[in-house]
N, CA, C and O atoms as CSV, one atom per row, in Angstrom:
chain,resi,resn,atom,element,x,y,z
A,1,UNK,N,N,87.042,112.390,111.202
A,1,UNK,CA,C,85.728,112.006,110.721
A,1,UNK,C,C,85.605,110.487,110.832
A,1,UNK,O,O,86.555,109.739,110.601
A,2,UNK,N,N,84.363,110.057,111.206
A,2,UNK,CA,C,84.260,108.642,111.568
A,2,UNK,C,C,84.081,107.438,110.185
A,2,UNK,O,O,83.592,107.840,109.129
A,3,UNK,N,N,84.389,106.421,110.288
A,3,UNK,CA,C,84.098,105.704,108.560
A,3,UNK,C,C,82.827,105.650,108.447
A,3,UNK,O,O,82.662,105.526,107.233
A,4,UNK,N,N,81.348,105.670,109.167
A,4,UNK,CA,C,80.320,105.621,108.973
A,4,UNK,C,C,79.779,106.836,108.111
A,4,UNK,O,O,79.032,106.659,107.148
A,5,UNK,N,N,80.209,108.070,108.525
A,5,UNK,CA,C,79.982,109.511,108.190
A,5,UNK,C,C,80.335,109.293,106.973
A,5,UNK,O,O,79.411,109.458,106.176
A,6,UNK,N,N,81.641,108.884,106.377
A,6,UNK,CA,C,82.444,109.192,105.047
A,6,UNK,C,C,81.772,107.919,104.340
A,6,UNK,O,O,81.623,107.986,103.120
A,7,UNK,N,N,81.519,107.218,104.750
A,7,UNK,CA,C,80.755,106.321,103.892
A,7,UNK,C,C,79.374,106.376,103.524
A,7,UNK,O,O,79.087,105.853,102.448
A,8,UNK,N,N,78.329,106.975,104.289
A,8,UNK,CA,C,77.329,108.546,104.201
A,8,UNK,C,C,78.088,108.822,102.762
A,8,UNK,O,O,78.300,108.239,101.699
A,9,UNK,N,N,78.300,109.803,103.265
A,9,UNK,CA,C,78.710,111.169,102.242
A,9,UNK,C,C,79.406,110.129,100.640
A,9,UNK,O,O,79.201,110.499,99.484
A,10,UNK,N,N,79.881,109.366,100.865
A,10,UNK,CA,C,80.835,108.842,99.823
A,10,UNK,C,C,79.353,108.091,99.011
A,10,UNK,O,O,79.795,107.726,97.921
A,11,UNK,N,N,78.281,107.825,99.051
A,11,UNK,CA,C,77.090,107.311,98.699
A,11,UNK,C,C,76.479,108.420,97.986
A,11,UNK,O,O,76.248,108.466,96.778
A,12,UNK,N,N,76.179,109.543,99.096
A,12,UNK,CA,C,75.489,110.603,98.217
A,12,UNK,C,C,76.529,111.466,97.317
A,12,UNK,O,O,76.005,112.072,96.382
A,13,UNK,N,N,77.361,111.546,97.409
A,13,UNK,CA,C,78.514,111.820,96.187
A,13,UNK,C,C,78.347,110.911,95.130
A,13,UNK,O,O,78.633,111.466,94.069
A,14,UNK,N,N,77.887,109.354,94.932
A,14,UNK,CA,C,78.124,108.725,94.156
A,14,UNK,C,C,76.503,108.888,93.434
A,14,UNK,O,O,76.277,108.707,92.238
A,15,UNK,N,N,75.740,109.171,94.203
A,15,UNK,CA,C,74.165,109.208,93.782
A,15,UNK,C,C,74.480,110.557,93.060
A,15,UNK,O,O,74.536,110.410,91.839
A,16,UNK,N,N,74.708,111.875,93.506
A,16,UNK,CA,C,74.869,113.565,92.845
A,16,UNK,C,C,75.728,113.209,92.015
A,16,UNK,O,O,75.250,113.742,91.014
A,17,UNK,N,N,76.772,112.634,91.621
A,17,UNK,CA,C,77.867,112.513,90.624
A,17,UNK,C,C,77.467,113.413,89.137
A,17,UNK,O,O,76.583,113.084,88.346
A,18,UNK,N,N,78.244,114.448,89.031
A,18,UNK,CA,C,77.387,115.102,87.656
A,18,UNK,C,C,77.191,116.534,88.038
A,18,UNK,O,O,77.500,117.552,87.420
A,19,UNK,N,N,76.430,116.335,89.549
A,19,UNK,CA,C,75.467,117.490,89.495
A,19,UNK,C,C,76.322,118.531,90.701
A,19,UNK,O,O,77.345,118.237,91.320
A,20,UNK,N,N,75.492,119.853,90.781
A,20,UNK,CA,C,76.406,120.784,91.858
A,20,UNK,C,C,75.664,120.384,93.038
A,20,UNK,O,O,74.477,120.055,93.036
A,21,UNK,N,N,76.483,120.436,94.113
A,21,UNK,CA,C,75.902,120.770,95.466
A,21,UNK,C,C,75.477,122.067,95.948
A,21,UNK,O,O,76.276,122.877,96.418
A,22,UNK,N,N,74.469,122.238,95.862
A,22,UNK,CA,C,73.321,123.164,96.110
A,22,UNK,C,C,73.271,123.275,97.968
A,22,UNK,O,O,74.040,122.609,98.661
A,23,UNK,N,N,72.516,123.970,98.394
A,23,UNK,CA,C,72.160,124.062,99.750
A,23,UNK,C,C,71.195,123.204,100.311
A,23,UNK,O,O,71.279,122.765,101.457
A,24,UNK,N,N,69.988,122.878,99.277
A,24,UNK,CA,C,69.084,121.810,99.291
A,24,UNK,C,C,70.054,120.426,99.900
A,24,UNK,O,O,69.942,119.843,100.978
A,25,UNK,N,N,71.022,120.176,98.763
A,25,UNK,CA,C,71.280,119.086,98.884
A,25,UNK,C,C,72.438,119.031,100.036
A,25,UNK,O,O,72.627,117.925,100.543
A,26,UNK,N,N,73.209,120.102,100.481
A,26,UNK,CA,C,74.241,119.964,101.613
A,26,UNK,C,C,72.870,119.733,102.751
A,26,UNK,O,O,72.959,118.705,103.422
A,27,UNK,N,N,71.750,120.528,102.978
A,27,UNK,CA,C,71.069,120.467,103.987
A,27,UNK,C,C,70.286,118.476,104.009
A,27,UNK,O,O,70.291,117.786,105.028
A,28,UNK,N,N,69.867,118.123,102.981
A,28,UNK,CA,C,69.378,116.939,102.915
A,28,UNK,C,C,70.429,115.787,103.014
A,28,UNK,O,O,70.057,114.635,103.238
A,29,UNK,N,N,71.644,116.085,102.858
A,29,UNK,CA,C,73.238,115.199,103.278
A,29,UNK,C,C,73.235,115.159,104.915
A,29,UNK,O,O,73.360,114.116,105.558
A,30,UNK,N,N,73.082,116.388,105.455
A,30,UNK,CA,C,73.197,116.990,106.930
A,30,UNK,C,C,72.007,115.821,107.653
A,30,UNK,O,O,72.357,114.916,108.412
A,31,UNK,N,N,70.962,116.006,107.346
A,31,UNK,CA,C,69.858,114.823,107.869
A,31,UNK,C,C,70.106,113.493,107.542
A,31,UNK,O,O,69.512,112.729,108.303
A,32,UNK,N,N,70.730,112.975,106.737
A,32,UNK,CA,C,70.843,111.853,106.456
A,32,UNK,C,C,71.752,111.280,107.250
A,32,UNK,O,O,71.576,110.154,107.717
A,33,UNK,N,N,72.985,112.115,107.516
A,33,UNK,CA,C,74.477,111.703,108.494
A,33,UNK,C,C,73.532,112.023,109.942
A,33,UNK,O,O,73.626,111.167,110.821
A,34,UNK,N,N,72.951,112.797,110.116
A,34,UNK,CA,C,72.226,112.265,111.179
A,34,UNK,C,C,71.384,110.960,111.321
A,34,UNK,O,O,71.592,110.086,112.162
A,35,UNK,N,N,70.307,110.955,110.281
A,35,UNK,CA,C,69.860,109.528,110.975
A,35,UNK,C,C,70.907,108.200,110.945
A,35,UNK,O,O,70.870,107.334,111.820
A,36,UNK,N,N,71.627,108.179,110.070
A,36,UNK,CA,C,72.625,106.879,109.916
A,36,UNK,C,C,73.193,107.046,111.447
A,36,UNK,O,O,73.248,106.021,112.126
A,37,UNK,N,N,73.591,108.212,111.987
A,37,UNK,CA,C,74.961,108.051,113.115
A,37,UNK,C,C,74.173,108.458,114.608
A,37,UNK,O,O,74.532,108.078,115.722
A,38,UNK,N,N,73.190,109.196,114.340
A,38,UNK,CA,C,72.488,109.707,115.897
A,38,UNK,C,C,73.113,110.908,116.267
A,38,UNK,O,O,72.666,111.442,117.281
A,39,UNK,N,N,74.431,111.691,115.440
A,39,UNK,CA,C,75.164,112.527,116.555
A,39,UNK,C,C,75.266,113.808,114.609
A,39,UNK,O,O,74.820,113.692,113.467
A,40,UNK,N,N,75.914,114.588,115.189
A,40,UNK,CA,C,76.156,116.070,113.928
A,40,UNK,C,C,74.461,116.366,113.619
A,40,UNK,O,O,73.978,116.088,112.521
A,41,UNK,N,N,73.570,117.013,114.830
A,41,UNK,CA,C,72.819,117.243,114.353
A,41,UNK,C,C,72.292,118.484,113.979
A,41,UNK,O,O,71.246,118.849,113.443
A,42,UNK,N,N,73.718,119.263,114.584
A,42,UNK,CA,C,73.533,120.765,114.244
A,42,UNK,C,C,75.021,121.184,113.692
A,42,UNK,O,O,75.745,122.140,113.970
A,43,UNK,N,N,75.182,120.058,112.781
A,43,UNK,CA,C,76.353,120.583,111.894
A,43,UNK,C,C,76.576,121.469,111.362
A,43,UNK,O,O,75.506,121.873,110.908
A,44,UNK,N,N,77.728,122.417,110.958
A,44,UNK,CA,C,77.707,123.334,110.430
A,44,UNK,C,C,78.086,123.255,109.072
A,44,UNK,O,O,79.193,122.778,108.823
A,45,UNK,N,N,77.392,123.624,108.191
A,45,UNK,CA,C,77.923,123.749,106.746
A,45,UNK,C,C,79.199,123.418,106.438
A,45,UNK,O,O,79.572,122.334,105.988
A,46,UNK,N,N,79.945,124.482,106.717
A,46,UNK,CA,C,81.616,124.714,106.566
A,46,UNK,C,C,81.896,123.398,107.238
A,46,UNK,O,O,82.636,122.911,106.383
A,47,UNK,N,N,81.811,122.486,108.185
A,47,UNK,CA,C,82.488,121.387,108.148
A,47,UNK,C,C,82.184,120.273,107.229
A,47,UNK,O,O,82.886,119.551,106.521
A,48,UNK,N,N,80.611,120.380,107.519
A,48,UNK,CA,C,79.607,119.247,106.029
A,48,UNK,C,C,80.890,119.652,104.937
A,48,UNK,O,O,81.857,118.997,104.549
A,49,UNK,N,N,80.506,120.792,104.693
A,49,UNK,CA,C,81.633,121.026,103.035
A,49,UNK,C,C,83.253,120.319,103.368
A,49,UNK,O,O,83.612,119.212,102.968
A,50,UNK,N,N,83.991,121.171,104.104
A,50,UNK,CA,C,85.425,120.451,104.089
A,50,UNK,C,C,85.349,118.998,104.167
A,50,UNK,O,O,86.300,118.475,103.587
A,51,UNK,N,N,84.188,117.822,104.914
A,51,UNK,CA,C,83.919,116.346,104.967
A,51,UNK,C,C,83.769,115.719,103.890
A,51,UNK,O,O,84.178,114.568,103.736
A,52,UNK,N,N,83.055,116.511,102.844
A,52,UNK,CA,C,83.212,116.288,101.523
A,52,UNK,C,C,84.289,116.159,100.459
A,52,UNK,O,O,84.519,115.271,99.637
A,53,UNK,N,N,85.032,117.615,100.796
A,53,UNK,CA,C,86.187,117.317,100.171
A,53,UNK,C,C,86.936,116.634,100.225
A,53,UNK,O,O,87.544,116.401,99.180
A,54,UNK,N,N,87.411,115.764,101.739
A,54,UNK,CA,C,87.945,115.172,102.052
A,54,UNK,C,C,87.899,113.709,101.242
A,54,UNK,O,O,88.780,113.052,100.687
A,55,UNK,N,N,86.129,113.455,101.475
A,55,UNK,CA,C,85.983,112.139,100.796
A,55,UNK,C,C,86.161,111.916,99.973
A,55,UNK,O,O,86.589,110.799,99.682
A,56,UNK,N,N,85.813,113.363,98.639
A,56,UNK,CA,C,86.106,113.655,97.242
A,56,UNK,C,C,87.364,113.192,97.011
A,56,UNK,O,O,87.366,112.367,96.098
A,57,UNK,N,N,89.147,113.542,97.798
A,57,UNK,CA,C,90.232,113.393,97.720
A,57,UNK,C,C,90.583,111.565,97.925
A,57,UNK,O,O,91.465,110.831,97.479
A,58,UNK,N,N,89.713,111.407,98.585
A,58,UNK,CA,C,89.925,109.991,98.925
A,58,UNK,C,C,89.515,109.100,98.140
A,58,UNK,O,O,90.098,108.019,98.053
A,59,UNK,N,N,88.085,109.498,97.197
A,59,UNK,CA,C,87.582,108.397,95.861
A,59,UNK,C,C,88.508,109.017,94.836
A,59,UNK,O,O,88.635,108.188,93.934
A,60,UNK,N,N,89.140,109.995,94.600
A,60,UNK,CA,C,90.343,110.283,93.687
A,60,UNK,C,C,91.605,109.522,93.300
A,60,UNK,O,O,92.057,109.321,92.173
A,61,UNK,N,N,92.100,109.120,94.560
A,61,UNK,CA,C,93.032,108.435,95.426
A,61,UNK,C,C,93.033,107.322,94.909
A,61,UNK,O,O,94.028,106.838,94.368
A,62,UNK,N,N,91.503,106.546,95.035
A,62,UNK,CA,C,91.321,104.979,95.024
A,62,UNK,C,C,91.154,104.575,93.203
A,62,UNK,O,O,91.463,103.550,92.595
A,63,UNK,N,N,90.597,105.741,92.774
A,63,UNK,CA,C,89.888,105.465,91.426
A,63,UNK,C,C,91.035,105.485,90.574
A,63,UNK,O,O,91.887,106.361,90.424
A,64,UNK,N,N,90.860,103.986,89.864
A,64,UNK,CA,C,92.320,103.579,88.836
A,64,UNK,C,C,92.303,104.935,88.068
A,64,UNK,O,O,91.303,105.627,87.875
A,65,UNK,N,N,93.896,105.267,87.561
A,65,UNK,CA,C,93.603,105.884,85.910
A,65,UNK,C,C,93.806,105.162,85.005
A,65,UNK,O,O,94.142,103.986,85.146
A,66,UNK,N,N,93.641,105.721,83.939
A,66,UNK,CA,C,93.511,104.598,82.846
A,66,UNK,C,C,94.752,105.576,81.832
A,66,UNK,O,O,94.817,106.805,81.813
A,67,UNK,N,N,95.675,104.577,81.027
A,67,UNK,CA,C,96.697,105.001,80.438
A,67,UNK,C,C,95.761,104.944,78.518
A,67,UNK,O,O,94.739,104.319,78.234
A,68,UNK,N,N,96.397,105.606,77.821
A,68,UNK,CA,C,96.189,105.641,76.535
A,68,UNK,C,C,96.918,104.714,75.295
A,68,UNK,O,O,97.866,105.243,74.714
A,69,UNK,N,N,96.601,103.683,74.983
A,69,UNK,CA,C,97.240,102.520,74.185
A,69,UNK,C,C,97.475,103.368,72.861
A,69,UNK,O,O,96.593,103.547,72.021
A,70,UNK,N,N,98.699,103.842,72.780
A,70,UNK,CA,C,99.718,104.250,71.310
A,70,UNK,C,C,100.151,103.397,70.317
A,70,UNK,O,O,101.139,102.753,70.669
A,71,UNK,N,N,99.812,103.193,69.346
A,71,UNK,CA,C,100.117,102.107,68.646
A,71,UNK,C,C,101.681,102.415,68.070
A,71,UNK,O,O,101.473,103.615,68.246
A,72,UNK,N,N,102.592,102.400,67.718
A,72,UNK,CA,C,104.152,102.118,66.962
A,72,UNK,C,C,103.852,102.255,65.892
A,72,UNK,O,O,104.607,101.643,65.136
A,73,UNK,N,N,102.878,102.923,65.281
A,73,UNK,CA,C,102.971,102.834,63.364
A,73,UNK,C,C,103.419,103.934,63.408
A,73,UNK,O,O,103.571,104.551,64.462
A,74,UNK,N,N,103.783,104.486,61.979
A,74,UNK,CA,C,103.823,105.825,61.265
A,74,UNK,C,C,102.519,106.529,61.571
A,74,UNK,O,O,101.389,106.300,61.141
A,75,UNK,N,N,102.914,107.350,62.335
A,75,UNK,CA,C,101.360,108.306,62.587
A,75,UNK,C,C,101.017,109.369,61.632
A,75,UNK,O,O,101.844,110.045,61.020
A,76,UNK,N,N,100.052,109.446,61.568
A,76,UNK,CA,C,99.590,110.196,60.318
A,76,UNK,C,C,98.816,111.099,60.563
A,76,UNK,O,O,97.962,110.559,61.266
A,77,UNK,N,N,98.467,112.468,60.403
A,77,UNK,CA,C,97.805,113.512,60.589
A,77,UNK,C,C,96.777,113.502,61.285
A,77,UNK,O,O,96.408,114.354,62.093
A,78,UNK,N,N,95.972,111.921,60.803
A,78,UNK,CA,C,94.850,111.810,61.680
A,78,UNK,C,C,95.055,111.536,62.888
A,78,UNK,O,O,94.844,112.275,63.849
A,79,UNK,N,N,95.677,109.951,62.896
A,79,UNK,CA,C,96.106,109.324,63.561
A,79,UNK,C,C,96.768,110.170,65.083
A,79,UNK,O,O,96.935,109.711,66.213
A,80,UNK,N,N,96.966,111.208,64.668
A,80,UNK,CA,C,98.083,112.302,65.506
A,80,UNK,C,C,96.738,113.062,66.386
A,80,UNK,O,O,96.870,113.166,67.605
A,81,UNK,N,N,95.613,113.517,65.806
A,81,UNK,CA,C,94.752,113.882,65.874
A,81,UNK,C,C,93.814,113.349,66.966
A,81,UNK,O,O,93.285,113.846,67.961
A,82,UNK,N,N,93.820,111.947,66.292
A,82,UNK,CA,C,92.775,110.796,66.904
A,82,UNK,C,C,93.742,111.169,68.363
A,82,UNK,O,O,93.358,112.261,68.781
A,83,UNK,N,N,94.664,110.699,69.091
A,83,UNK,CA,C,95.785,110.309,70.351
A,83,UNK,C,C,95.429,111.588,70.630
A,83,UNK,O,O,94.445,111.730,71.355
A,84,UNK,N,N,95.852,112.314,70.328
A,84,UNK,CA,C,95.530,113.847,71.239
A,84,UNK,C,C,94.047,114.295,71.433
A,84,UNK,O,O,93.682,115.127,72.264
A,85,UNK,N,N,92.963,113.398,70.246
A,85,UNK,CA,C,91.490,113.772,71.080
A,85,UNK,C,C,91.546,112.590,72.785
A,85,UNK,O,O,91.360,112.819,73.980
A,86,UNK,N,N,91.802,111.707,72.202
A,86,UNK,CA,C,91.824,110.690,73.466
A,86,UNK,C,C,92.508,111.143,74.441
A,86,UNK,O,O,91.834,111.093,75.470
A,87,UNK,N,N,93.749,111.654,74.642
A,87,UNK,CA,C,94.350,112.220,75.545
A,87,UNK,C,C,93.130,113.164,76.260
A,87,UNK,O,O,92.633,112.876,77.349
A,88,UNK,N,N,92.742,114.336,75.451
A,88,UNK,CA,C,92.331,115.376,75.764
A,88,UNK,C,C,90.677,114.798,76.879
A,88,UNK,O,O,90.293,115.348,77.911
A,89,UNK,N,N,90.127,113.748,76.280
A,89,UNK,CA,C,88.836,113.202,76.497
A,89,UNK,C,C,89.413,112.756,78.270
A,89,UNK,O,O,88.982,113.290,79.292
A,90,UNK,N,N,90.189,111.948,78.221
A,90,UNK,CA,C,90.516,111.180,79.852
A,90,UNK,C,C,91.321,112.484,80.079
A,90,UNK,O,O,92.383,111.880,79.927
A,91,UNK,N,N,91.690,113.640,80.292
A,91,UNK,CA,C,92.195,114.446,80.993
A,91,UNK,C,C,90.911,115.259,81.782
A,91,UNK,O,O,90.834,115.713,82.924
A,92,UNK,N,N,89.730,115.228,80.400
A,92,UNK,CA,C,88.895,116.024,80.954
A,92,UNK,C,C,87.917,115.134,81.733
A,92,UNK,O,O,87.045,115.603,82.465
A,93,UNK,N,N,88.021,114.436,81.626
A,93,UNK,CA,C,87.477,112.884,82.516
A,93,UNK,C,C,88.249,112.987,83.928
A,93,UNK,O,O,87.746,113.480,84.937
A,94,UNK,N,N,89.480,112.475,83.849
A,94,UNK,CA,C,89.960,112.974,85.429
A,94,UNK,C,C,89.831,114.037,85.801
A,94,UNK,O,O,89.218,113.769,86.835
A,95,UNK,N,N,89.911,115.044,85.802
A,95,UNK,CA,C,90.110,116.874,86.330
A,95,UNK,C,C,88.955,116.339,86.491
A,95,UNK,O,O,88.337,115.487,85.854
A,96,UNK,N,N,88.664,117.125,87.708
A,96,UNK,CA,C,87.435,117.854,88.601
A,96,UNK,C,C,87.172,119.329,87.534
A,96,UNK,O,O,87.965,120.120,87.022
A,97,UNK,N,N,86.071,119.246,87.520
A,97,UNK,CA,C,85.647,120.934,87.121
A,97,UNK,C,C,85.131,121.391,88.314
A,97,UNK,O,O,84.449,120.797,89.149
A,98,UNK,N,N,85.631,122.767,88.283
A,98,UNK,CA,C,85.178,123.539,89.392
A,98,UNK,C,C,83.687,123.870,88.903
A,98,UNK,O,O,83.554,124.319,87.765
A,99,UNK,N,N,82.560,123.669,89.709
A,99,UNK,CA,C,80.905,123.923,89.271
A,99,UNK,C,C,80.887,125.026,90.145
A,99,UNK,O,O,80.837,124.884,91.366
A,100,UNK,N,N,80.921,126.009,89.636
A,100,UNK,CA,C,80.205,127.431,90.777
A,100,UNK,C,C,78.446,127.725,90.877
A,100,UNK,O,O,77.973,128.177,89.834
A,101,UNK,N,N,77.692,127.559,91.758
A,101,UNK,CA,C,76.612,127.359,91.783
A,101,UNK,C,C,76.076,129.323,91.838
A,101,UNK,O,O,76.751,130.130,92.477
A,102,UNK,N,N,75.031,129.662,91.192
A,102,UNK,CA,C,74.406,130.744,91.147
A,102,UNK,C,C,74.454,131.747,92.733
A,102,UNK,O,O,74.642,132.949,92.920
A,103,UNK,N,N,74.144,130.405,93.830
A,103,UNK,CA,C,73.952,131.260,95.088
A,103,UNK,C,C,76.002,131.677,95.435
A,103,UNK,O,O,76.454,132.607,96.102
A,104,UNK,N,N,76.638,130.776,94.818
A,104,UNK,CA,C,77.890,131.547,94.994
A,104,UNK,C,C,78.352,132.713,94.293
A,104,UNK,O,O,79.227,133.505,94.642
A,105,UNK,N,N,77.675,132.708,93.301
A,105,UNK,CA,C,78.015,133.997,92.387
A,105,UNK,C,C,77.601,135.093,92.667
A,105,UNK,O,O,78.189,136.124,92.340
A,106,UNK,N,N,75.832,135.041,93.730
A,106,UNK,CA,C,75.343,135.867,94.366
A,106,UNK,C,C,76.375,136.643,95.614
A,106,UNK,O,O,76.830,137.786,95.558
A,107,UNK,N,N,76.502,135.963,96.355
A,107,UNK,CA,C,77.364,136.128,97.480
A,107,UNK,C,C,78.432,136.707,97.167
A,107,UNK,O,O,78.796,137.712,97.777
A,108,UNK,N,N,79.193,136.139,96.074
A,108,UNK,CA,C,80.736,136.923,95.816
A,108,UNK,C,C,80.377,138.313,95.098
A,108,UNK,O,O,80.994,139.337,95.391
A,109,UNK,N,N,79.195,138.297,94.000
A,109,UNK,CA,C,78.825,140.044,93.862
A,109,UNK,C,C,78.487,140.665,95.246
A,109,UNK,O,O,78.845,141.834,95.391
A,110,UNK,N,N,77.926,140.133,96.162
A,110,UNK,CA,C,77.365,141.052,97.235
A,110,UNK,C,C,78.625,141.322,98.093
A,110,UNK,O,O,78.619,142.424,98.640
A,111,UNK,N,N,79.925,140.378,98.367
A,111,UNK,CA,C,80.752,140.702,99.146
A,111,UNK,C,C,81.805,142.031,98.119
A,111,UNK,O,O,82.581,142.808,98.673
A,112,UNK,N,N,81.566,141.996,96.625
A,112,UNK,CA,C,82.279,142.582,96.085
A,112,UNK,C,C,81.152,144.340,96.121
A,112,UNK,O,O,81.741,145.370,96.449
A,113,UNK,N,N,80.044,144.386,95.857
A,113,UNK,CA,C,79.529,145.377,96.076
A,113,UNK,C,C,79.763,145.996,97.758
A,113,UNK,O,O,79.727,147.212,97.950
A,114,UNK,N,N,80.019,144.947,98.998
A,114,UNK,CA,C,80.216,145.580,100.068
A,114,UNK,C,C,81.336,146.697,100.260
A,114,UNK,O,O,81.367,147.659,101.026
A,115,UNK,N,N,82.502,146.118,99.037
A,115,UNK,CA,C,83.622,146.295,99.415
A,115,UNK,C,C,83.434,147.904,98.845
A,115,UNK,O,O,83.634,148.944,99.473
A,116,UNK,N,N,83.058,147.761,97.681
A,116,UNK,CA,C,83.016,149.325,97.209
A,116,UNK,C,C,82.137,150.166,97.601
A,116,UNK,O,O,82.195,151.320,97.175
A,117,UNK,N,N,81.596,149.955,98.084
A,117,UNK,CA,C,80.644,151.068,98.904
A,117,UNK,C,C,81.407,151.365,100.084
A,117,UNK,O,O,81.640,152.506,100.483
A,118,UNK,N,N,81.884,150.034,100.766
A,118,UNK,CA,C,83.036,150.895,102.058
A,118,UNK,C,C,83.855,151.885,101.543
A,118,UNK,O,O,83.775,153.078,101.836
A,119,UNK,N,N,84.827,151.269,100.599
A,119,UNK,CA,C,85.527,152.472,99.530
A,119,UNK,C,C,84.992,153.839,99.682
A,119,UNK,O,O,85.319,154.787,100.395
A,120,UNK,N,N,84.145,153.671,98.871
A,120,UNK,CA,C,83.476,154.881,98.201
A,120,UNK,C,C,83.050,155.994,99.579
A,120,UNK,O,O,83.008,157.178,99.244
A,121,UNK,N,N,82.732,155.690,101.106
A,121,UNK,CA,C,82.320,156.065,102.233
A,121,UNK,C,C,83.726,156.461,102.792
A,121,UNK,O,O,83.932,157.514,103.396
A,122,UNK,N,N,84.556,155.626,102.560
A,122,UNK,CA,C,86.024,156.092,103.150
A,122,UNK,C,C,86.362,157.356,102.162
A,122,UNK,O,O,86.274,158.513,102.572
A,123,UNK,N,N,86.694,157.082,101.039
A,123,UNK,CA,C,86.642,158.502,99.890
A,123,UNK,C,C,85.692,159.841,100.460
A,123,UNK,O,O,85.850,160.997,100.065
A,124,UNK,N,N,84.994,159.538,101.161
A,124,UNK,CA,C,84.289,160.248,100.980
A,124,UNK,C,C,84.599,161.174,102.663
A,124,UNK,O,O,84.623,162.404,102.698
A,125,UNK,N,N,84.790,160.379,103.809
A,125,UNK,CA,C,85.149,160.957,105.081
A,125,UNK,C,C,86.589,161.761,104.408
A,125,UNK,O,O,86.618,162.987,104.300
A,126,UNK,N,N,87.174,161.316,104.194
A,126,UNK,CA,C,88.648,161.788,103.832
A,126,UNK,C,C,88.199,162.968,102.804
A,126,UNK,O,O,88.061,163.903,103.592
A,127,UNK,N,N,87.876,163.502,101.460
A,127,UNK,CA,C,87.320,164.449,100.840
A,127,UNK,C,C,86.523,165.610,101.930
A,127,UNK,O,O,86.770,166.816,101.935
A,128,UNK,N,N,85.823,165.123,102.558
A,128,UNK,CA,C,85.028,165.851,103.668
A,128,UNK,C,C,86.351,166.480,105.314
A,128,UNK,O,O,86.035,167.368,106.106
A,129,UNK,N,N,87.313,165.919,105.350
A,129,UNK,CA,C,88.341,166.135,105.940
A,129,UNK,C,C,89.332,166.681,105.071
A,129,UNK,O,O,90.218,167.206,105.745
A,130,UNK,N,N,89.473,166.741,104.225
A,130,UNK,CA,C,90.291,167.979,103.278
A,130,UNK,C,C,89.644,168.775,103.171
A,130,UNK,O,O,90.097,169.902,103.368
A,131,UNK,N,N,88.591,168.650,102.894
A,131,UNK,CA,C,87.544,170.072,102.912
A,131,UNK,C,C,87.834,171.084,103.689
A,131,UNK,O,O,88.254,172.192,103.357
A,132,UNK,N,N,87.552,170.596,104.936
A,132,UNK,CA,C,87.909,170.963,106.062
A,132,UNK,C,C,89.288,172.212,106.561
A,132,UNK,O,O,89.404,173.368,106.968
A,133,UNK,N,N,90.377,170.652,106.072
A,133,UNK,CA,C,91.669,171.643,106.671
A,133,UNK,C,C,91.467,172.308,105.644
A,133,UNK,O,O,91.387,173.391,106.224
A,134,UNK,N,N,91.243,172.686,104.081
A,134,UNK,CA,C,91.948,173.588,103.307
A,134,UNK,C,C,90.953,174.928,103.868
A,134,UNK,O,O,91.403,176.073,103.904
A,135,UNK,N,N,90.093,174.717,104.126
A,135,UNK,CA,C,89.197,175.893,104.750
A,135,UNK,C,C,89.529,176.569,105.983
A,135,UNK,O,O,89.020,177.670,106.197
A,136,UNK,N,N,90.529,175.911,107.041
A,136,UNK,CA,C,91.193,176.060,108.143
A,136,UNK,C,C,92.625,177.002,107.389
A,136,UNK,O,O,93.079,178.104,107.697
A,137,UNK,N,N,93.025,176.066,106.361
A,137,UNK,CA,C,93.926,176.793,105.861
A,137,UNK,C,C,93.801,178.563,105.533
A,137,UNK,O,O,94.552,179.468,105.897
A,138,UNK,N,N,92.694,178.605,104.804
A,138,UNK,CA,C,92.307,179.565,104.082
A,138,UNK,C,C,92.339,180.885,105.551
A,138,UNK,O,O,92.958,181.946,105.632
A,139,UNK,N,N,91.426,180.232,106.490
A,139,UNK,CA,C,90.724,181.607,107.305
A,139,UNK,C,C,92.651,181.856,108.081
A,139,UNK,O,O,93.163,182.932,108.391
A,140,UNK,N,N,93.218,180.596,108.171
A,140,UNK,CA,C,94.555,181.157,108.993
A,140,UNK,C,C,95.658,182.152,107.681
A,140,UNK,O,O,96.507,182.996,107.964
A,141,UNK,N,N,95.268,181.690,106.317
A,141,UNK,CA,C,95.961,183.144,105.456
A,141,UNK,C,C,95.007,184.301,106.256
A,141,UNK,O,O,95.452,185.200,106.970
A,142,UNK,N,N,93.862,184.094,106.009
A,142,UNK,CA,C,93.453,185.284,105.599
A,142,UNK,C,C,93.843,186.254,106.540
A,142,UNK,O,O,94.307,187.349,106.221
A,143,UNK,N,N,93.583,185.702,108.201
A,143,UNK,CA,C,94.203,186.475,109.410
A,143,UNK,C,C,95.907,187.042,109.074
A,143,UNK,O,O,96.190,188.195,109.397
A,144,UNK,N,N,96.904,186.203,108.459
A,144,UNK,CA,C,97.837,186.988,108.537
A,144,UNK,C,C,97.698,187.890,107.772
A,144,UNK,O,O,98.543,188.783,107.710
């Protein structure tokens, strides 16, 4: 990926910061790395997305962490309290949350409804093929 592209994308990451990437906004990213560069003008999603992640890994990379100042006293119930909310606050500050957007939730029910209906059609050739032989079975008793 070229530094013009990732520096694109590393802008509108910093503008969305917060929010999910939607299709709106992968498609309005897609036009923009076009006009900045002249070239990806029939990009495909799936790379737009992995270009992202990439950049995502790379402002991760660069972005200081910040350590938690412990003071040396006798800690005290609160005090014990207070350090482990702070801990807990910059942990959930660094971690990425995974944002699953609605149209993904769509898609993964529809690939999960595909699956069981194939199921349920395979169950069903196979039931319809036992049918079968045990009825094959039957007329070859009955002849002996």
């Amino acid at each position: 990926m070229e530094d013009d592209v990732k520096k694109v994308i590393k802008k509108a990451l910093e503008k969305w910061e917060g929010e999910s990437i939607n299709q709106a906004k992968l498609a309005e990213l897609k036009e923009i790395i076009y006009k900045k560069t002249g070239k990806y003008k029939f990009l495909p999603y799936v790379n737009l997305k992995k270009w992202i992640k990439e950049v995502k890994s790379d402002m991760k990379e660069k972005k200081p962490t910040k350590k938690v100042e412990v003071k040396k006293e006798k800690p005290t119930e609160t005090k014990k309290k207070e350090v482990v909310k702070e801990r807990r606050v910059e942990e959930d500050n660094v971690a990425p949350k995974a944002v699953i957007s609605p149209f993904q939730d769509r898609v993964l029910f529809q690939n999960l409804s595909y699956e069981i209906s194939s199921m349920r059609r395979a169950l069903e050739r196979i039931s319809k093929q036992l049918d079968d032989l045990e009825g094959t079975l039957k007329e070859i008793n009955n002849k002996e």
